[in-house]
C-alpha positions as CSV (number, residue, x, y, z in Angstrom):
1,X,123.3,-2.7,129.3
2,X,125.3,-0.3,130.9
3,X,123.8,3.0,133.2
4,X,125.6,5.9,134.3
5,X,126.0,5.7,137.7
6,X,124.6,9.6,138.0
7,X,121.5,8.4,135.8
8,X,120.5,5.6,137.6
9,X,120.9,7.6,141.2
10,X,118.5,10.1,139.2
11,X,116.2,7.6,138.1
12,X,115.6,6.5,141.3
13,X,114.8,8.9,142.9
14,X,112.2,9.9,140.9
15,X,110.8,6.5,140.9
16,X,111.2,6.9,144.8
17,X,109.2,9.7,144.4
18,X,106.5,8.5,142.0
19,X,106.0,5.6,144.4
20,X,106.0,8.0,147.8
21,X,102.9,9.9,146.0
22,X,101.4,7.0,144.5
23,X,101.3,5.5,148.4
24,X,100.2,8.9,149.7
25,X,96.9,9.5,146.9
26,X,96.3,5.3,147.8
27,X,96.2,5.9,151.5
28,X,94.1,9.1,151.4
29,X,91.3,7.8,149.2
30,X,91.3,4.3,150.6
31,X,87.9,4.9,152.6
32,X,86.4,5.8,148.7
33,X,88.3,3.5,146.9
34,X,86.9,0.6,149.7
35,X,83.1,2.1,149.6
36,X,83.3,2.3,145.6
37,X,83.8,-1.2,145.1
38,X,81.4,-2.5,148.1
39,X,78.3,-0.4,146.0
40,X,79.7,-2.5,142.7
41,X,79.9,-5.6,144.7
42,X,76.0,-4.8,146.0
43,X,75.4,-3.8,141.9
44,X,76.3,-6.5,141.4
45,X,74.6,-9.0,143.4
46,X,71.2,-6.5,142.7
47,X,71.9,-7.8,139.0
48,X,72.5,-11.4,139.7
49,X,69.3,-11.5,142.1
50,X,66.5,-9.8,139.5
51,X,68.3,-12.3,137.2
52,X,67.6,-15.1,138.9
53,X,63.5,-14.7,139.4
């Protein structure tokens, strides 16, 4: 499969740029994105305990 030299320059800088932003949105909610799945991990252990007696 052949690619354009121009094309593939192109396509990666936008999939540069896709990453760069997908790094940047990770890093800023990282503190929400950690405390979201600690309350599912406590949801979830809540669930297992009421199962259990």
């Amino acid at each position: 499969m052949y690619i354009d030299p121009n094309t593939g320059g192109m396509l990666f800088q936008a999939l540069a740029a896709a990453f760069a932003v997908a790094s940047g949105v990770l890093l800023m909610f990282s503190g929400q994105i950690k405390q979201w799945f600690a309350r599912m991990r406590r949801k979830l252990r809540k669930d297992q305990d009421e199962e259990q007696e």
